[in-house]
C-alpha positions in Angstrom: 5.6 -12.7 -9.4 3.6 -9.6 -8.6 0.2 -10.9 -8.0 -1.9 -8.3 -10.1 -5.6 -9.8 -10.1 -7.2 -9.5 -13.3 -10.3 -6.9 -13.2 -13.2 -7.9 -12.5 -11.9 -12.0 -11.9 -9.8 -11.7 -9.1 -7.6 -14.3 -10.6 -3.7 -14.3 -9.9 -3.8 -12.8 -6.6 -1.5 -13.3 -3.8 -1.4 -15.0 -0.1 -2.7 -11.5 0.7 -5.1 -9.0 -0.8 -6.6 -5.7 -0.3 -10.3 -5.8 0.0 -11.1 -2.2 1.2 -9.5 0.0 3.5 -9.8 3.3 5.5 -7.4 5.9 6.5 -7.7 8.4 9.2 -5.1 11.1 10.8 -5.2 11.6 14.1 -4.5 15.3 15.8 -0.7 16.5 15.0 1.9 15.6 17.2 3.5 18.7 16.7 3.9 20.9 20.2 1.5 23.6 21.6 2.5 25.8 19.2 0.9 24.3 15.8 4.5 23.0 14.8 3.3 20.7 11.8 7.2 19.3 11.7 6.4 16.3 13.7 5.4 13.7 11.8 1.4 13.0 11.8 0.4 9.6 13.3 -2.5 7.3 10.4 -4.6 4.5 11.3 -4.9 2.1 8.7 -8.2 -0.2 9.1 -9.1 -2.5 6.2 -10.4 -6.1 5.1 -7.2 -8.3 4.0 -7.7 -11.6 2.4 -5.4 -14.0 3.7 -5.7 -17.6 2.3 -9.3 -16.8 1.2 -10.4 -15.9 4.7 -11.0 -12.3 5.6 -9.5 -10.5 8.2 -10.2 -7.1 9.5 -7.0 -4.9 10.6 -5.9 -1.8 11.9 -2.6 -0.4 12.6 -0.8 3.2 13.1 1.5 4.4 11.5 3.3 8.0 9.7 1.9 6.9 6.3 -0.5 4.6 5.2 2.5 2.5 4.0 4.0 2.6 7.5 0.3 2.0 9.2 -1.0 -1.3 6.8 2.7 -2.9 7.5 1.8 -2.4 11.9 -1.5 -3.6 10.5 -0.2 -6.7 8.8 2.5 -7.5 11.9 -0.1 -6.8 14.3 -2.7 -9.6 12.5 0.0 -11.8 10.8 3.1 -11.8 13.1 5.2 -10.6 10.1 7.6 -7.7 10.7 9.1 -5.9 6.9 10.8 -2.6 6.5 10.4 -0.6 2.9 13.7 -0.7 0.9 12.9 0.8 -2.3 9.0 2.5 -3.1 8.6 4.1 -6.7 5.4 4.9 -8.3 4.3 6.3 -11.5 1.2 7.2 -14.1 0.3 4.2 -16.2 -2.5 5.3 -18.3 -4.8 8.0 -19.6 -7.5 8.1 -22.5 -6.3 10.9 -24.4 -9.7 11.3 -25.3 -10.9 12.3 -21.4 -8.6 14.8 -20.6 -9.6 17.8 -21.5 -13.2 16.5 -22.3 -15.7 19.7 -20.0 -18.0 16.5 -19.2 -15.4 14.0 -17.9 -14.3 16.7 -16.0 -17.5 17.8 -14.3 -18.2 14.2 -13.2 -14.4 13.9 -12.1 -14.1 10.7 -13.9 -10.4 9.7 -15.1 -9.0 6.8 -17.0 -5.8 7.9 -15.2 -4.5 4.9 -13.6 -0.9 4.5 -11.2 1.3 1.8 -10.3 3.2 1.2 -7.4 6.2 -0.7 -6.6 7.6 -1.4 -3.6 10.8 -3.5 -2.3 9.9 -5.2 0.9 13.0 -7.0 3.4 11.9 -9.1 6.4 13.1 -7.0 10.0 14.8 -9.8 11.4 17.1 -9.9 8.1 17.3 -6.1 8.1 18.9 -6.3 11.6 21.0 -9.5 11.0 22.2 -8.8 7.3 21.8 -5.4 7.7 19.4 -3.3 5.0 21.1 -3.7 2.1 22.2 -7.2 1.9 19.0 -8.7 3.0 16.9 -10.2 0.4 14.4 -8.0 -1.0 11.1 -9.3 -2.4 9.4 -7.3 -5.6 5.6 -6.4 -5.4 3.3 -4.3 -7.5 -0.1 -2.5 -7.1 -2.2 -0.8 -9.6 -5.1 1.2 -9.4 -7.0 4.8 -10.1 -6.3 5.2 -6.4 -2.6 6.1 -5.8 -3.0 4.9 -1.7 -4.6 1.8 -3.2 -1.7 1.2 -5.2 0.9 1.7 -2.4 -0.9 -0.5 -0.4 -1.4 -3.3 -2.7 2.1 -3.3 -3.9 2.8 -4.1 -0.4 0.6 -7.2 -0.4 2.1 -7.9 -3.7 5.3 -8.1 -1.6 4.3 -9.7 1.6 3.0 -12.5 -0.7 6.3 -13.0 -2.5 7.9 -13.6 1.1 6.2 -16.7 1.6 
């Protein structure tokens, strides 16, 4: 089950749902020198709906895949590692690109999905990565971040 709410409704959602979210990069961690090799450091803060209450999270992390799942084991006591991530273009109005007025206003119907295979940590380290079990979720959006991230909600739901 992937969870995908229908627009506007909100039906068909998971345990957990992206309500709005934030990302911010702190300063490199690279040395003195500028050296942008180190990986940066995001903080994820956003409203997750768990169980139709909301809950306001942060977390860090070197992505804003990496920093919503420290967000979501901070808030939620549940630790999951990223298997498999694949994303892709799911839709454009033939009739927008290319249009000198869609462009001006930067409007798209461009839309992406985003699939991600979540396994718990405590499997991951017993089963080891590629025998735990995996669990499926999806996100889709205009917003490619927004689809990451709700593909991982799709996930976390399947878990329990």
């Amino acid at each position: 089950t992937y969870h995908l709410p229908l627009p506007g409704k909100g039906k068909n959602e998971g345990k957990f749902a992206l309500r709005n979210f934030t990302l911010s990069e702190e300063e490199s961690l690279g040395d003195s020198t500028g050296d942008l090799s180190t990986p940066r450091l995001r903080t994820f803060r956003g409203k997750i709906v768990h169980n139709d209450k909301t809950h306001e999270v942060s977390g860090k992390g070197n992505g804003p895949i990496s920093a919503l799942l420290d967000a979501i084991e901070r808030e939620f006591n549940v630790s999951a590692n990223v298997r498999e991530y694949s994303e892709h273009a799911v839709r454009a109005d033939a009739a927008q690109i290319g249009s000198n007025a869609s462009e001006k206003r930067g409007q798209s119907r461009a839309q992406a999905a985003s699939y991600v295979e979540l396994v718990r940590a405590d499997d991951s380290e017993k089963l080891g990565a590629n025998k735990a079990p995996g669990f499926w979720g999806v996100g889709i959006d205009a917003d490619i971040t927004a689809t990451s991230l709700k593909a991982v909600l799709s996930a976390i739901s399947n878990m329990f």
